[in-house]
C-alpha positions as CSV (number, residue, x, y, z in Angstrom):
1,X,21.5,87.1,-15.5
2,X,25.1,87.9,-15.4
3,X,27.5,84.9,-16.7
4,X,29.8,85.0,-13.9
5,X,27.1,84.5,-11.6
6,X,25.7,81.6,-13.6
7,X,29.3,80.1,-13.6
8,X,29.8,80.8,-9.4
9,X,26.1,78.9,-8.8
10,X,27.6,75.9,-11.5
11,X,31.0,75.2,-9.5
12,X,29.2,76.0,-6.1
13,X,27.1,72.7,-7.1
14,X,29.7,70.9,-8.9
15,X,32.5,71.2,-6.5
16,X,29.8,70.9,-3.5
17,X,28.2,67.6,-5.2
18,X,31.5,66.4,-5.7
19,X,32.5,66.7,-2.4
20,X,29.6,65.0,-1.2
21,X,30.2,62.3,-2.9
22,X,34.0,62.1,-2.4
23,X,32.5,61.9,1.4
24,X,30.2,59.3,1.6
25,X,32.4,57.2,-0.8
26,X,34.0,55.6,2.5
27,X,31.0,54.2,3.5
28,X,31.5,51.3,1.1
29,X,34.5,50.8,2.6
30,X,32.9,50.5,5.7
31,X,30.3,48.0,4.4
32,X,33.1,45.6,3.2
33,X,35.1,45.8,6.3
34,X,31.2,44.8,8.5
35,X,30.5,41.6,5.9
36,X,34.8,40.7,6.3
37,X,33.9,40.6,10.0
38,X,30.9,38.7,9.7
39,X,32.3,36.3,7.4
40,X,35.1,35.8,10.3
41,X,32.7,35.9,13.3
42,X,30.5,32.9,10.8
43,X,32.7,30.9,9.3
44,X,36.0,30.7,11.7
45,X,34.5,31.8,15.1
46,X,31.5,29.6,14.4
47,X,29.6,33.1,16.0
48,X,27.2,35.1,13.3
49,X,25.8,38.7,14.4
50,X,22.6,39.5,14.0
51,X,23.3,43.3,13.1
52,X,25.9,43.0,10.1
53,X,23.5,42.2,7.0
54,X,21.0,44.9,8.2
55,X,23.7,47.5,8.8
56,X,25.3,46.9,5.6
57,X,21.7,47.3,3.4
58,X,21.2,50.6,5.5
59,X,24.6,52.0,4.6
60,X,24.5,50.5,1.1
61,X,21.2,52.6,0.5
62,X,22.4,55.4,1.7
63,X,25.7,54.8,-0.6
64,X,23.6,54.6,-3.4
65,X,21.5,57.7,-3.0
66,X,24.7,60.0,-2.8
67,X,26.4,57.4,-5.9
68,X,23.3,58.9,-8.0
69,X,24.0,62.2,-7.2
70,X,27.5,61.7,-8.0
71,X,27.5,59.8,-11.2
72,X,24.5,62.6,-12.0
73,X,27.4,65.1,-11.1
74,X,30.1,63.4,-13.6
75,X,27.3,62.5,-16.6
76,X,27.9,59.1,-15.5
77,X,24.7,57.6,-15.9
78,X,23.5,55.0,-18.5
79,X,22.2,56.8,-21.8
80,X,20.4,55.0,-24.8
81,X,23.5,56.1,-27.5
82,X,21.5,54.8,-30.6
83,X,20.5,58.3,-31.7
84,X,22.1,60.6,-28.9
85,X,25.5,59.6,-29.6
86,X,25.3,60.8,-33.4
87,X,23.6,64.4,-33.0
88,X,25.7,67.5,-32.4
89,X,26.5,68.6,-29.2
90,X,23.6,71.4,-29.6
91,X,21.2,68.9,-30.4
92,X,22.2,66.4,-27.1
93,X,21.4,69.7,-25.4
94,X,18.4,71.0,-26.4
95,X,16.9,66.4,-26.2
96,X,18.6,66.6,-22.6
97,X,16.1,69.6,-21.4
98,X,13.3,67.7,-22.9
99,X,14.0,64.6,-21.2
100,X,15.0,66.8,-18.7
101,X,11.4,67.6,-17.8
102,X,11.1,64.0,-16.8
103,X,13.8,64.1,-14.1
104,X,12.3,67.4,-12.5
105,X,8.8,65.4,-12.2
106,X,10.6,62.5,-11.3
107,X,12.8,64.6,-8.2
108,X,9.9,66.1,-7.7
109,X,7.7,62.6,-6.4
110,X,11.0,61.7,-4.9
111,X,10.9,64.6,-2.8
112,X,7.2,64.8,-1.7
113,X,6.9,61.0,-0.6
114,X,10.3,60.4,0.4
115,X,9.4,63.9,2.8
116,X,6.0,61.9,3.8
117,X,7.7,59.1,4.6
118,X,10.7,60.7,6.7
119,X,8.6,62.6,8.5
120,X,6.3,60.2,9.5
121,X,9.0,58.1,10.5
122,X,11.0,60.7,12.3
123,X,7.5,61.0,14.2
124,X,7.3,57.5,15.3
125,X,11.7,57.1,15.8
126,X,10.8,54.0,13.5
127,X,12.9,50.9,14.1
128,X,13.3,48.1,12.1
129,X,11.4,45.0,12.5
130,X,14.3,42.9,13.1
131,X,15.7,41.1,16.2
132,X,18.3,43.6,16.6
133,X,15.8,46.5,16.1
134,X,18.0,49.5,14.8
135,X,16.8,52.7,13.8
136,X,15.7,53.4,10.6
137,X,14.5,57.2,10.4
138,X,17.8,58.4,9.8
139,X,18.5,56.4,6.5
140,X,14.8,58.1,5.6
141,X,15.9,61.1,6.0
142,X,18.5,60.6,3.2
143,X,15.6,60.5,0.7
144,X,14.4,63.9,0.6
145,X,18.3,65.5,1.3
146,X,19.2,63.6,-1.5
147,X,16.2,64.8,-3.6
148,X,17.5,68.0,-3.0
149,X,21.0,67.7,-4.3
150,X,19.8,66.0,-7.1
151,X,17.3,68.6,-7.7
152,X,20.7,71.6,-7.6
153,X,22.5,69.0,-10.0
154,X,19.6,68.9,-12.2
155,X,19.9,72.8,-12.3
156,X,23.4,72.7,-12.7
157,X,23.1,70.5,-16.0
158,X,20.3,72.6,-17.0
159,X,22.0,76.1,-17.0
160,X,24.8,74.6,-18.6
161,X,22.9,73.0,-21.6
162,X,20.6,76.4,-22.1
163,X,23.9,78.3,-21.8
164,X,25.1,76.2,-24.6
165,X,22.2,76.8,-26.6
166,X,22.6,80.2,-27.1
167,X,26.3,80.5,-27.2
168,X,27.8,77.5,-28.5
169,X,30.5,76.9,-25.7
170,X,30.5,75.1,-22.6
171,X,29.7,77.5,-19.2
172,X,32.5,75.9,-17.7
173,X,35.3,74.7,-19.5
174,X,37.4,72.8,-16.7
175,X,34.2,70.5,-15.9
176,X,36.1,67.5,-17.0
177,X,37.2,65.1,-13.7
178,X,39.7,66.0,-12.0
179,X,40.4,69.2,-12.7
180,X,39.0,70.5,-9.8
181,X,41.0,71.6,-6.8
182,X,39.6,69.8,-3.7
């Protein structure tokens, strides 16, 4: 397959990830401004909602999906530096497509239940079981979309730690943060 190609698919994720993230980055903005509010309507107006702490777990669960595509995006993820840390940057590539083969399996459950478990719930407009009863198939529907996007980052690492294999240099050398023109 032709290089440039490899690097247009690459930045297509990248910068589309990216953006994604970027976003859906407000929404926690969103969730501090709701508990603010409730802490006002509780504590000085003597007046709690009913909605706020459910609202703010739906919207905090879908910030976290799109986070872990995100930090997946930017390598920001935890890793266990005891060994990885002191091999060459060959050898962190060729142990990330091993372990690699976890995260695929891993997407891949992610996927096919989280797909189940949308669907169904888009079948029966699921609600919460709460007093204020809000819909929940939307957040569901998060699952498999984020599956997906995680799936094309996976990819994008993937291409770019084989392409290193065999050449020696990074497929994209501006991948560093920031360097991207939004």
């Amino acid at each position: 397959m032709d290089v440039y190609i490899l690097k247009k698919f690459v930045s297509f994720i990248d910068r589309f990830n990216d953006r994604i993230g970027r976003i859906f980055s407000v929404i926690i903005i969103v969730v501090i401004f709701i508990l603010n509010y409730e802490v006002f309507m509780r504590y000085f107006l003597h007046r709690p909602t009913i909605w706020v702490h459910e609202f703010s777990a739906m919207m905090y669960a879908v910030f976290f999906l799109i986070g872990g595509v995100y930090n997946m995006r930017w390598s920001q993820h935890l890793n266990v530096d005891i060994f990885y840390s002191k091999l060459s940057k060959k050898k962190q590539a060729i142990l990330d497509l091993f372990t690699y083969l976890l995260f695929y399996l891993f997407i891949f459950i992610m996927f096919w239940l989280g797909s189940q478990s949308a669907y169904i719930s888009v079948q029966n407009w699921e609600h919460s079981n709460s007093v204020w009863s809000p819909p929940i198939w939307e957040v569901k529907l998060f699952i498999p979309f984020v599956s997906l996007l995680m799936l094309l980052q996976g990819l994008s690492k993937t291409i770019k730690d084989i392409y290193f294999i065999f050449s020696g240099r990074d497929l994209l050398i501006s991948a560093k943060k920031g360097d991207e023109k939004n």
